[in-house]
Every structure is written in structure tokens, then in C-alpha cells.
VOBA-1610 file (N, C-alpha, C; in pm, whole numbers, padded with zeros to 5 digits, always signed):
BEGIN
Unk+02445+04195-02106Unk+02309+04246-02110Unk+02248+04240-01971Unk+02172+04367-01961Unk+02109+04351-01737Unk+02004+04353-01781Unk+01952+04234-01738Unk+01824+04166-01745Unk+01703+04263-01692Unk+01580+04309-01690Unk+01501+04383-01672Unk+01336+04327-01572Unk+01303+04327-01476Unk+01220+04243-01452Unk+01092+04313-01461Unk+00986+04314-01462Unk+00814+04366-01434Unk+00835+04409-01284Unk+00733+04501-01228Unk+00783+04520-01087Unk+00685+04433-01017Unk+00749+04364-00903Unk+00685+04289-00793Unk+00517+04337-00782Unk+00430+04263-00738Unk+00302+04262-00748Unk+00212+04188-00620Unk+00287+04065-00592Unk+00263+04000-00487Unk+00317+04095-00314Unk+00243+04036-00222Unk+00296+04113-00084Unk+00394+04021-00021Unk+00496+04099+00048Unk+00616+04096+00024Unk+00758+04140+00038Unk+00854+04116+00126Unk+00972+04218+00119Unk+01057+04161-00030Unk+01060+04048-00099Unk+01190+04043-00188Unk+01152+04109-00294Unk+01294+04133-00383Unk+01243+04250-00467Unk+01204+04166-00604Unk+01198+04079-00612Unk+01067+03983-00726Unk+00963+03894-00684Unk+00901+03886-00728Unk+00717+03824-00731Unk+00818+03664-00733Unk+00938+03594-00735Unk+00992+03486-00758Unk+01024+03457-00616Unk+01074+03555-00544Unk+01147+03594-00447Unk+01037+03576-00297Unk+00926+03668-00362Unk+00845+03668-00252Unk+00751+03575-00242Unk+00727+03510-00335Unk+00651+03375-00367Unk+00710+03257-00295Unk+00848+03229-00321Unk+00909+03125-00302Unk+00973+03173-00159Unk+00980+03269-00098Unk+01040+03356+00031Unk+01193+03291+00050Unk+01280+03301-00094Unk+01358+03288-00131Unk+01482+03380-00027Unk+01441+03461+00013Unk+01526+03541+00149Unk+01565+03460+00300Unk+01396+03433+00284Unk+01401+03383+00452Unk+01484+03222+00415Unk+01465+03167+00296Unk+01505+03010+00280Unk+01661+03054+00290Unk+01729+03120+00227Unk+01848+03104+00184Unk+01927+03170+00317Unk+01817+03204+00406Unk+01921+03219+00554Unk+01906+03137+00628Unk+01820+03044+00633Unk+01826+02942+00711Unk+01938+02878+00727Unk+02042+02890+00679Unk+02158+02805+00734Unk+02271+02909+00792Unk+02367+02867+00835Unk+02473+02943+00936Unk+02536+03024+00838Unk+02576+03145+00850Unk+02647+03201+00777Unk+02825+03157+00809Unk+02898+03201+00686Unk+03061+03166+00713Unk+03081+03174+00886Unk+03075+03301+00907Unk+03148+03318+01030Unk+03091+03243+01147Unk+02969+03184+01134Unk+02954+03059+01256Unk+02943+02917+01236Unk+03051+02909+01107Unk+03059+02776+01087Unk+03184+02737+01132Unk+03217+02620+01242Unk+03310+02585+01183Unk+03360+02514+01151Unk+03365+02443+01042Unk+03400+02409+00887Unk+03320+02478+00768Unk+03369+02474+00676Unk+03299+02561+00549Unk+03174+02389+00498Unk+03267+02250+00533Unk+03089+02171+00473Unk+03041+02136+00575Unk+03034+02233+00712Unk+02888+02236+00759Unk+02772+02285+00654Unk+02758+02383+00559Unk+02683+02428+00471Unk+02608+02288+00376Unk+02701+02241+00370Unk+02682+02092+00294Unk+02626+01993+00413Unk+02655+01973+00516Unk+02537+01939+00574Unk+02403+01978+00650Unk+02447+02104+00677Unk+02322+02143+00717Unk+02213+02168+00538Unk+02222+02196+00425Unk+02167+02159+00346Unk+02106+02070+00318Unk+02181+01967+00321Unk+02141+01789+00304Unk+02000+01761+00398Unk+02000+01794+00531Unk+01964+01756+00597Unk+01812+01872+00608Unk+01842+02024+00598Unk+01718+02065+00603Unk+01625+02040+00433Unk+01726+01995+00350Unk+01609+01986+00199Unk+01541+01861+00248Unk+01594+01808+00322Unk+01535+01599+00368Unk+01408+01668+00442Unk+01422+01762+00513Unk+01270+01781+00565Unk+01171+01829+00493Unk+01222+01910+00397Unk+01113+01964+00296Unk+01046+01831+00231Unk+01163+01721+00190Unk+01106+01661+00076Unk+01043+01552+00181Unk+01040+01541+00315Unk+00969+01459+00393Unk+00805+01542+00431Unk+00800+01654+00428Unk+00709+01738+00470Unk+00604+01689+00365Unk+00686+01700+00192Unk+00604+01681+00068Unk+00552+01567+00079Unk+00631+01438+00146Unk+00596+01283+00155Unk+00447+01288+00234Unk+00508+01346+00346Unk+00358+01383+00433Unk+00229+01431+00404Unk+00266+01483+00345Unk+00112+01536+00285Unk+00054+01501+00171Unk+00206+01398+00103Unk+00097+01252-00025Unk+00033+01153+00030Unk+00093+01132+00205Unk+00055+01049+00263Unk-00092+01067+00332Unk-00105+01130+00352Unk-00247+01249+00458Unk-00369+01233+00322Unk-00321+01244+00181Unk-00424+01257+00112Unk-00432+01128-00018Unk-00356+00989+00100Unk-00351+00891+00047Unk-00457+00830+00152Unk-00426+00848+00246Unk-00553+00832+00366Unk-00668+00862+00324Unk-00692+00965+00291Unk-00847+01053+00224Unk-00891+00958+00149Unk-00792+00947+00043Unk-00881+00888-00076Unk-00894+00678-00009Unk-00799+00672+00054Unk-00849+00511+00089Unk-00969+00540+00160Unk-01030+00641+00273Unk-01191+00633+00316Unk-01222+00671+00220Unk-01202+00739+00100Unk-01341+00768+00017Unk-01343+00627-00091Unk-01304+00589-00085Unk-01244+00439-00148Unk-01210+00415-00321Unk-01126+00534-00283Unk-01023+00579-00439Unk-00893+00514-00423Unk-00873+00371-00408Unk-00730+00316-00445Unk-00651+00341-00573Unk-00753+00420-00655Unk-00662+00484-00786Unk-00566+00553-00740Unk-00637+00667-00707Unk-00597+00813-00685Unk-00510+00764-00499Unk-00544+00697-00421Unk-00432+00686-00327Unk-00347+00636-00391Unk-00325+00520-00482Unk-00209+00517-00517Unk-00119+00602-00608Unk-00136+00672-00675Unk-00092+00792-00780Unk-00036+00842-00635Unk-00071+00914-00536Unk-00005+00974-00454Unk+00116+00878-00357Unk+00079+00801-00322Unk+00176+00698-00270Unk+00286+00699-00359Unk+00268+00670-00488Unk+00436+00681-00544Unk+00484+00817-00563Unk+00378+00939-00515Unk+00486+01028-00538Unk+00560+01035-00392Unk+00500+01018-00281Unk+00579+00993-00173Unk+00641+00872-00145Unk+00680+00752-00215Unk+00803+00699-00235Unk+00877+00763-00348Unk+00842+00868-00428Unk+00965+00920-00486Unk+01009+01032-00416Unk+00957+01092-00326Unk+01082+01146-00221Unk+01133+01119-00111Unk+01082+00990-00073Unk+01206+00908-00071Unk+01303+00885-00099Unk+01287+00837-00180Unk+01392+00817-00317Unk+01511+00921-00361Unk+01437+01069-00316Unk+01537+01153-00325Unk+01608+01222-00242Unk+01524+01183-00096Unk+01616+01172-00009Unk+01712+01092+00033Unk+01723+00962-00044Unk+01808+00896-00040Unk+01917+00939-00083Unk+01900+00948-00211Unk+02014+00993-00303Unk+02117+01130-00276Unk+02069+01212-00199Unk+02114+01328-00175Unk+02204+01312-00090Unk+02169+01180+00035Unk+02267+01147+00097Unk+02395+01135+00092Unk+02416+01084-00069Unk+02548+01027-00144Unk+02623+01179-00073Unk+02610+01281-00083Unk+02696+01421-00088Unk+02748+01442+00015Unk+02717+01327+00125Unk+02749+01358+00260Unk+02911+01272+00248Unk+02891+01157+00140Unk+02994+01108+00129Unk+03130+01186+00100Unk+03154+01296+00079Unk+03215+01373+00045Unk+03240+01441+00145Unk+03233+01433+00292Unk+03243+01487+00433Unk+03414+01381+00446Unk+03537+01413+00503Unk+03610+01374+00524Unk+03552+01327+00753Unk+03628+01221+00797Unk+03616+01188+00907Unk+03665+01296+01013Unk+03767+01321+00989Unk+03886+01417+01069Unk+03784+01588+01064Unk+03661+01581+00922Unk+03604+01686+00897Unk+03472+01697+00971Unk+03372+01571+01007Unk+03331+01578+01023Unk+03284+01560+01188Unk+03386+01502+01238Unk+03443+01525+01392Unk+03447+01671+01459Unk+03483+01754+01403Unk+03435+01915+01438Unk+03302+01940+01363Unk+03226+01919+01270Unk+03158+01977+01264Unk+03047+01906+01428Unk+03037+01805+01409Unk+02959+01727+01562Unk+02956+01805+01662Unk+03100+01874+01661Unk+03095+01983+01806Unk+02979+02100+01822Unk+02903+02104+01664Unk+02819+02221+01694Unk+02707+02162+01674Unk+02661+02047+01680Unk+02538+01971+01695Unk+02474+01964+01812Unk+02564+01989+01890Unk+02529+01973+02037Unk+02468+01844+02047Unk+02360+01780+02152Unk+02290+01648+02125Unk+02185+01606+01979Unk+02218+01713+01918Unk+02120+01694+01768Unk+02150+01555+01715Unk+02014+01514+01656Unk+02006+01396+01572Unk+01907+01400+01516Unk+01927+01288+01433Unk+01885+01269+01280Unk+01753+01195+01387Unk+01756+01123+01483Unk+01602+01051+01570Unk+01552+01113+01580Unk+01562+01275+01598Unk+01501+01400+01615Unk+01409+01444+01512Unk+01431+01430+01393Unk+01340+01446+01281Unk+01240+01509+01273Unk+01199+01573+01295Unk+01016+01584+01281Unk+00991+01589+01146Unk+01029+01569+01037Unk+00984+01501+00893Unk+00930+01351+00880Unk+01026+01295+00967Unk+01028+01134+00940Unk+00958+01089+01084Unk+00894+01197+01195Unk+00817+01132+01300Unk+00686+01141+01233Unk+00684+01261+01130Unk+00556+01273+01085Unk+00507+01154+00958Unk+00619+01135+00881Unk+00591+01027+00858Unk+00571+00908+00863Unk+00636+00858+00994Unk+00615+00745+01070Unk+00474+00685+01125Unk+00435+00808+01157Unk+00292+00860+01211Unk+00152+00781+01076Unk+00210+00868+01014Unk+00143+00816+00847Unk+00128+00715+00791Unk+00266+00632+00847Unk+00267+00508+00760Unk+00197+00397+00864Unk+00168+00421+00997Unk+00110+00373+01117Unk-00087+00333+01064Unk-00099+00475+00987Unk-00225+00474+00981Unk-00266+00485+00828Unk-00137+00388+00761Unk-00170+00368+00649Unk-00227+00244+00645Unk-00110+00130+00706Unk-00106+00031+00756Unk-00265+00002+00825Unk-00272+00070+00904Unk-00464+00046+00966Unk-00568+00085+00864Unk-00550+00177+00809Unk-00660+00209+00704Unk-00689+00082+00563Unk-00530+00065+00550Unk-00526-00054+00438Unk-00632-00205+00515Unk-00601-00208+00629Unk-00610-00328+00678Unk-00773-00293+00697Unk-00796-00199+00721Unk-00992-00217+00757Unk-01038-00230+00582Unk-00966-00140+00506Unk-00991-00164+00362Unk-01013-00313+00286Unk-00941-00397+00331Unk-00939-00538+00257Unk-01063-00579+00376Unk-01069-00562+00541Unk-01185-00632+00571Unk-01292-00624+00515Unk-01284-00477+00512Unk-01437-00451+00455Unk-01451-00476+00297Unk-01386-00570+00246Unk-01370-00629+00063Unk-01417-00754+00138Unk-01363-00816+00238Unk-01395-00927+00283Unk-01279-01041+00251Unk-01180-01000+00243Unk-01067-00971+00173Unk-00953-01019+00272Unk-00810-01073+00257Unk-00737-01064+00343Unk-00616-01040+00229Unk-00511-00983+00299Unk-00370-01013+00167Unk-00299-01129+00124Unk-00317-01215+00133Unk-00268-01344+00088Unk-00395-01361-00010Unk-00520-01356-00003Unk-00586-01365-00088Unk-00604-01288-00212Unk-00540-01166-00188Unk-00535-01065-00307Unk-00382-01075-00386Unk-00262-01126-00316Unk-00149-01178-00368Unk-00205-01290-00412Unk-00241-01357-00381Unk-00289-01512-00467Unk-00371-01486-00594Unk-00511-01480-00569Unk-00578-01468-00696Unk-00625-01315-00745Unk-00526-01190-00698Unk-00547-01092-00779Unk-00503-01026-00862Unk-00537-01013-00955Unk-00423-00937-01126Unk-00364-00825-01070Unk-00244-00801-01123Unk-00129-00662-01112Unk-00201-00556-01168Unk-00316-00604-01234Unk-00388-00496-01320Unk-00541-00373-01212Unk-00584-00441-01124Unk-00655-00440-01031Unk-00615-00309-00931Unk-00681-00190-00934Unk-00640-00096-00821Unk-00618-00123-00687Unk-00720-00203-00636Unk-00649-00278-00483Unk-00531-00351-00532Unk-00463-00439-00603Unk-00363-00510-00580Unk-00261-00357-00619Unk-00260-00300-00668Unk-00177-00210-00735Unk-00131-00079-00605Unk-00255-00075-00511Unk-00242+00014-00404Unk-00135-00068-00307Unk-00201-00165-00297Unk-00087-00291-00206Unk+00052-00276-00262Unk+00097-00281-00388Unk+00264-00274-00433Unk+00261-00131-00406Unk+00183-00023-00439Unk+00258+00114-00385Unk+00301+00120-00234Unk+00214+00059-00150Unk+00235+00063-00013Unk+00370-00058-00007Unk+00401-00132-00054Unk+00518-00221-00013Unk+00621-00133-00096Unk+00617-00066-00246Unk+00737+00028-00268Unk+00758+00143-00129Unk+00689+00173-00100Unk+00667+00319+00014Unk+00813+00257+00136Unk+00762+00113+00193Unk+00810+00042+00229Unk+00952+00020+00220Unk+00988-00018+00082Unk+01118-00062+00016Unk+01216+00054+00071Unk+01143+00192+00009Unk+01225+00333+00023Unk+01237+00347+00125Unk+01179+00359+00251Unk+01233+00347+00365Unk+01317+00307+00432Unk+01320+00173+00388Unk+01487+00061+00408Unk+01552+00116+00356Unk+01519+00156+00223Unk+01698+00191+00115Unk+01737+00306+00143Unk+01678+00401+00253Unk+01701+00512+00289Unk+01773+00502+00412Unk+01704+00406+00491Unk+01770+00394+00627Unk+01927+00352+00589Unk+01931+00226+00504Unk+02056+00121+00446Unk+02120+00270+00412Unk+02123+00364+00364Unk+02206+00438+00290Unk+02219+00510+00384Unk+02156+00540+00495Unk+02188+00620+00610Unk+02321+00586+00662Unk+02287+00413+00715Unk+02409+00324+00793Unk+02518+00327+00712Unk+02513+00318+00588Unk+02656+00314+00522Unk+02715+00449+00512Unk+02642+00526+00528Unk+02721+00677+00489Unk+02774+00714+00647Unk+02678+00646+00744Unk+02736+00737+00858Unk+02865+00609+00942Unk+02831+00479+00910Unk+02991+00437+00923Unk+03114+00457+00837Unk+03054+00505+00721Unk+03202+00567+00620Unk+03246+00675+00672Unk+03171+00781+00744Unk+03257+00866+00776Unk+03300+00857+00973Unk+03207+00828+01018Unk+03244+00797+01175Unk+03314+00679+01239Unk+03257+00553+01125Unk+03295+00392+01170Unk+03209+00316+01295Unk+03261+00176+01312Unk+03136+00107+01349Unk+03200+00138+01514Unk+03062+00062+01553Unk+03102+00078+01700Unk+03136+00193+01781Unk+03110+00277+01758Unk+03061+00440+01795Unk+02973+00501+01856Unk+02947+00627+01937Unk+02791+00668+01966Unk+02791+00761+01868Unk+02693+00797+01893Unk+02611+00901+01782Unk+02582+00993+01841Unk+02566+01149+01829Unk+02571+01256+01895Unk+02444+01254+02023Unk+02331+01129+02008Unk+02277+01098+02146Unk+02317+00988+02203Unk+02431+00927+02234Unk+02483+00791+02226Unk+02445+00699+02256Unk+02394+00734+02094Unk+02295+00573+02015Unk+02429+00528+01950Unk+02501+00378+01938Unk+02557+00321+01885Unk+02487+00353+01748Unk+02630+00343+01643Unk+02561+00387+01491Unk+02529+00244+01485Unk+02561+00133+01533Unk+02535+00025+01481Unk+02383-00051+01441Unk+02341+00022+01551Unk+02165+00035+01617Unk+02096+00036+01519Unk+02161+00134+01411Unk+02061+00150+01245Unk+02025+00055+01205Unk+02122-00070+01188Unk+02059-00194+01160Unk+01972-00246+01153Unk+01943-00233+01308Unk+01781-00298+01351Unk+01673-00249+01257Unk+01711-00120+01232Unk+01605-00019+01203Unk+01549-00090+01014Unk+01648-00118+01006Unk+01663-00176+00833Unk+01575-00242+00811Unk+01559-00352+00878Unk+01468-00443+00835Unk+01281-00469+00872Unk+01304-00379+01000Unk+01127-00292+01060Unk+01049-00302+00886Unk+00949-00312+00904Unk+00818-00319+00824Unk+00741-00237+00841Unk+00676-00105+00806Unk+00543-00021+00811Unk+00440-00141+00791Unk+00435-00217+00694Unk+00331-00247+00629Unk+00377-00424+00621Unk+00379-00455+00755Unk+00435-00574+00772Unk+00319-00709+00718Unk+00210-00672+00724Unk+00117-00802+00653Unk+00103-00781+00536Unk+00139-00719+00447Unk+00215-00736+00316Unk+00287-00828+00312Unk+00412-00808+00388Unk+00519-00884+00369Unk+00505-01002+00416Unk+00445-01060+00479Unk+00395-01213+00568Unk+00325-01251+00449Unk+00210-01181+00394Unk+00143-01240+00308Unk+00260-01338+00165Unk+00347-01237+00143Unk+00466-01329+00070Unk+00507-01461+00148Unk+00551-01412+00244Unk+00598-01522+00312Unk+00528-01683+00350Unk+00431-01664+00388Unk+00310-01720+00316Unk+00266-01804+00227Unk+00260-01722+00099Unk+00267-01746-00007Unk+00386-01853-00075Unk+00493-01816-00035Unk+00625-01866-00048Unk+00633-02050+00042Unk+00605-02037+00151Unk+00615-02145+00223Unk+00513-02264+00197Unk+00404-02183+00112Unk+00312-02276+00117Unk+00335-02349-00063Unk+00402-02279-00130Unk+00437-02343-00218Unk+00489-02436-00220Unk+00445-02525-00364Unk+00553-02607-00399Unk+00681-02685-00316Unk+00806-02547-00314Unk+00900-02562-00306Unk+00921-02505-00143Unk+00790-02493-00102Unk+00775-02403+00045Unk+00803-02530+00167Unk+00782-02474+00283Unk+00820-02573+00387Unk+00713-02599+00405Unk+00615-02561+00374Unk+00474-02635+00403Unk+00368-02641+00268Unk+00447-02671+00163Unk+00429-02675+00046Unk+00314-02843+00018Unk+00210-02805-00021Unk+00100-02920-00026Unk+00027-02942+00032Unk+00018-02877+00161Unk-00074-02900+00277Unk-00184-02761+00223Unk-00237-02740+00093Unk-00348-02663+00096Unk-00359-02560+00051Unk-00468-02461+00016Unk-00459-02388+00012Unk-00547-02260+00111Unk-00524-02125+00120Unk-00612-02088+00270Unk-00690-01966+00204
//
């Protein structure tokens, strides 16, 4: 059966309103055609890597109007958006897995057509970097002006509470970042190995460092904190602050 469509309506070269909406032409050339690839899963990575910017672009702009709503002082509604930009995260993580499927011996020629390209290069993840810079400051004038610090809202504030609840979206935001980077380092020593440069020769090893960095590092002190001063803490009894 040949399917029949309504005729296009929107402005436009593709020949459906699906086509020209989604500019389903110009997307699906964005990558190299056969004859200037060479390997056939360059396609498979250059994919991987340009959907990571889309779904970083989407992060960006949950992030931009997670900002908004912390000055208008909607920690509801910033947080509803915060987890949707740790869930693409999340799916940029996962997409990664496909790279696993790059053989070493395979992916050694494809490098030759990278020229100095890298993944540091980003402009998805500078823009988000950017974001999470001035999430981090916005959060932090937010609790001053509560009168507020984070150890005090980890201590005596309910999980139920939109400020404490904005605080765990911003430490998930956090999490995904690591488990993205962590999945970076393991995929790119499975196929290159340790002790290597990287097409700007950055040792792959370098990622490491990157792992354990904090956006939203007085969050995480505030645990720490919390933790030491306990009980079972190294400065456990001397008070509370």
C-alpha cells in the first residue's frame, strides 16, 4: 500500500510539513557521506557525538530557565527543569555505550580525520559549564538571602521542602556529570588505552581529574560536614553549627 500524504503547508524546501518542520534534509546531511569517510563507523561516531550536542543544547536551555525561575524565586518550577537537564545527561551518557562497539585498530584511522578535534572543544558542554557556574552563584545568594546556609538546610530541612528538593536536583545535575565524564574515561581507554595523547595531546588519563571536580561543591562539603561532625565523625561531639 503507498501511503498518501496532505500537501506541505509550512515554508520550506522538504516535501512534508514533517520534513520541513523538523529540517529533516539539512539534519540528515550533516554528517560525511560514504565516499569521505574513511571507515564506514565514522557515521557511528560522528552521530554519537553531534546528537550529544543537541541533547546538551536541550540541557542548556533547562538550565538558563532554571536560573529565571531561582530570581523569580520558583524553586518548584527550577527544579522540575533541573531534572530534565540531568536527564540528558543521562542520555548522553548512555549513548556513549555505542562507541563501545568502535574496534581499536578501527578507530586509529578514523582519528586521522579529526585533525586536532576534541571532545574539550565542545561548545555544548562549555555552554553548560557556563550554567552550572551560575547555578552554583545564584543557589548560593538564594540560601543567603533565606538567611540560610547548606549545612543548615541538610540538617534541619524535610526532603519534602522545595529549597531542600532544589538542592538534591542541583547535586543529581552534579552526579550526571561525573557518570558522564566516568563513562567517557572508560570508553575512551577501551578503545585507545591508558597512557596515550588524545587528538590535542591531552593524556586520556587527565579525565580523571575531571571525575571528581564539583559544579556545586558546597553541597557536597555541607555532607561532609555533616558527616564529620557526627557521632561517628572525626569531630563528632564538639557541637552543633
Amino acid at each position: 500500500m503507498t501511503s498518501t500524504y496532505p500537501p506541505a503547508v509550512l515554508p520550506g524546501s522538504g516535501a512534508t510539513d514533517y520534513a520541513r518542520y523538523m529540517r529533516t534534509d539539512e539534519l540528515l546531511a550533516l554528517q560525511r557521506c560514504p565516499s569521505e569517510r574513511v571507515h564506514p563507523d565514522e557515521l557511528l561516531f560522528q552521530i554519537v557525538h553531534q546528537s550529544s550536542e543537541l541533547w546538551l543544547k536541550l540541557a542548556r536551555s533547562h538550565l538558563a530557565r532554571a536560573l529565571d525561575h531561582i530570581a523569580a524565586d520558583q524553586p518548584s518550577a527550577a527544579e522540575l527543569v533541573l531534572r530534565r537537564a540531568a536527564l540528558s545527561l543521562q542520555l548522553i551518557t548512555e549513548q556513549l555505550h555505542m562507541l563501545r562497539h568502535l574496534q581499536p585498530a578501527q578507530f586509529a584511522l578514523i582519528r586521522t580525520a579529526l585533525g586536532n578535534g576534541s571532545g574539550f572543544e565542545s561548545p555544548g558542554w562549555r555552554e553548560v559549564r557556563a550554567a552550572t557556574t551560575e547555578l552554583d552563584i545564584a543557589f548560593s545568594h538564594l540560601l543567603a538571602s533565606l538567611g540560610t546556609t547548606a549545612i543548615v538546610l541538610y540538617r534541619d530541612g524535610q526532603p519534602s521542602d522545595p529549597l531542600y528538593r532544589l538542592a538534591e536536583a542541583l547535586v543529581e545535575l552534579d552526579e550526571r556529570i561525573a557518570l558522564w565524564r566516568t563513562e567517557h574515561y572508560s570508553v575512551a581507554t577501551r578503545i585507545i588505552g591508558h597512557q596515550v595523547l588524545g587528538t590535542r595531546n591531552t593524556p586520556v588519563d587527565s579525565l580523571v581529574q575531571l571525575i571528581s571536580h564539583r559544579r556545586f561543591p558546597t553541597l557536597w562539603e555541607a555532607r561532609t560536614e555533616l558527616t564529620e561532625a557526627s557521632p561517628r565523625g572525626r569531630h563528632g561531639g564538639q557541637g552543633r553549627r
